[in-house]
C-alpha positions, 0 to 999 in steps of 0.5 A: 202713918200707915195704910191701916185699916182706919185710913181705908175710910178717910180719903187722901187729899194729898195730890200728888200722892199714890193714894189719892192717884189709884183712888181717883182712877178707880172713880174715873174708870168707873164711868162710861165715857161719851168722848175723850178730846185732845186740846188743838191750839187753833182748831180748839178740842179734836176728838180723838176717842168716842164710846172710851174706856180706861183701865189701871193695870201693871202700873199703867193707866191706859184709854181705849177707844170704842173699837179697842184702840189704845189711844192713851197710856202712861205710867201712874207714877208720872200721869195726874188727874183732875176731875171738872169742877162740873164733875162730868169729866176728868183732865188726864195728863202726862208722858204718853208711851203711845205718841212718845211726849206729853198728852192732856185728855180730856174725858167726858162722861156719859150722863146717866139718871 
């Protein structure tokens, strides 16, 4: 099947497909981040981004800190998404170009009524 304009309406279940990446990432960036937090085996959750903000530009999901620090960025062929099953942050994972190996994120939303 093709991307026609039926499918434009109909959410993409598949996973792992393109679709559903660039979907999700589009809901993702349209959030304002509180923080974002790397797992630290025994220390727990370290912040490491707070005020953030992602971006899908040139085939890259990338994730700024307040200051306009890139702390996260790869490729959207390699990085998968999960929202929390709260649905007040979302898991971001895969090859990080800027610490040069594998990197899970964990973004937070701000909370806004």
């Amino acid at each position: 099947m093709s991307d026609g304009w039926f499918f434009r309406y109909i959410k993409s279940k598949n996973t792992k497909s393109m679709r559903y990446k660039r979907e999700l990432a589009d809901k993702i960036c349209g959030h304002s981040m509180k923080y974002v937090t790397v797992a630290s085996g025994d220390r727990g959750d370290v912040v490491i981004g707070k005020d953030c903000t992602c971006r899908v530009a040139d085939g890259y999901f990338t994730v700024t800190d307040g200051n306009g620090v890139l702390i996260y960025k790869a490729s959207m062929d390699n990085v998968k998404l999960f929202e929390l099953m709260s649905l007040d942050g979302a898991v971001i994972s895969g090859d990080d170009e800027i610490s040069g190996g594998p990197k899970e994120i964990t973004a937070h939303y701000s909370y806004y009524r």
